[in-house]
C-alpha positions in Angstrom: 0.0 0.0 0.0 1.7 3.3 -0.6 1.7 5.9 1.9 0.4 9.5 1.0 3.6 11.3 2.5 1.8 12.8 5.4 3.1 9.9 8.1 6.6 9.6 7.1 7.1 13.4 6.8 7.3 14.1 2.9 4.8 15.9 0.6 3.7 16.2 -3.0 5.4 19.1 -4.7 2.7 20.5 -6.7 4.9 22.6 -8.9 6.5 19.5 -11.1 5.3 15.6 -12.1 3.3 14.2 -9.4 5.6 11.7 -8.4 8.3 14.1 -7.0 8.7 14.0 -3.6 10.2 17.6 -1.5 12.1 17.7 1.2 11.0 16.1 4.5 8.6 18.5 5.8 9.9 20.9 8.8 8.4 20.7 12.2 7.0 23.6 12.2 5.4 22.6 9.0 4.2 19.1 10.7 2.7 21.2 13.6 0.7 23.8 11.9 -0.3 20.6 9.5 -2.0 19.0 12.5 -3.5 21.6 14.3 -5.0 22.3 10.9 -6.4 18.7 10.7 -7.4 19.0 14.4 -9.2 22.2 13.6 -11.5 20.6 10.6 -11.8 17.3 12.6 -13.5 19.5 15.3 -15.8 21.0 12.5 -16.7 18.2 10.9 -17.9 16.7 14.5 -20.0 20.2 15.3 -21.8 19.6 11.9 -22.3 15.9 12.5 -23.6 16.3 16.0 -25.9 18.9 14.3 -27.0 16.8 11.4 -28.0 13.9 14.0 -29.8 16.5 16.5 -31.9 17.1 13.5 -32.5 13.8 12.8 -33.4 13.3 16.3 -36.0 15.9 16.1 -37.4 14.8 12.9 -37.9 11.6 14.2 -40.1 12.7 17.0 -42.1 14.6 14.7 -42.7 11.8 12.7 -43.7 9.5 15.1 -46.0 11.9 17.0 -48.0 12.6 13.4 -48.2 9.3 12.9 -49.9 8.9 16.3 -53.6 8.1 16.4 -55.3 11.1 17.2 -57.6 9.4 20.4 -55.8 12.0 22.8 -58.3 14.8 22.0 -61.5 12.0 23.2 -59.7 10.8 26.4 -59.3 15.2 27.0 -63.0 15.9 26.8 -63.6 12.7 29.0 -66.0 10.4 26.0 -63.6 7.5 25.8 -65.4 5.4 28.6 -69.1 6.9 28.0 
């Protein structure tokens, strides 16, 4: 399996044929790399927590519309009459 240059500290040079590899990135470089990742990771989760609150809440609204509607007798008290 060949590895995408992020692990072992190389990257794609984007200027020339797509199988050059630059130098071995700084660490610097590596640092400001994964607090970038960290940074969209932490995104990504916001919006997926969102997207399944939503869900949640759809749900319940489904389920109560599909509810029979026998609340409103047992209310006015003619369910047992």
């Amino acid at each position: 399996m060949r590895n995408c240059g992020i692990m072992d500290g190389t990257t794609m040079d984007k200027g020339t044929d797509m199988g050059t590899l630059r130098a071995p990135l700084q660490g610097r470089e590596l640092i400001s790399l994964a607090q970038k990742l960290a940074r969209d990771a932490e995104r990504h989760a916001i919006l997926s927590a969102s997207l399944a609150s939503q869900a949640d809440r759809l749900m319940v609204a489904g389920l109560q519309a599909l509810e029979p509607r026998t609340s409103t007798l047992n209310d006015r008290g003619l369910q047992g009459r």
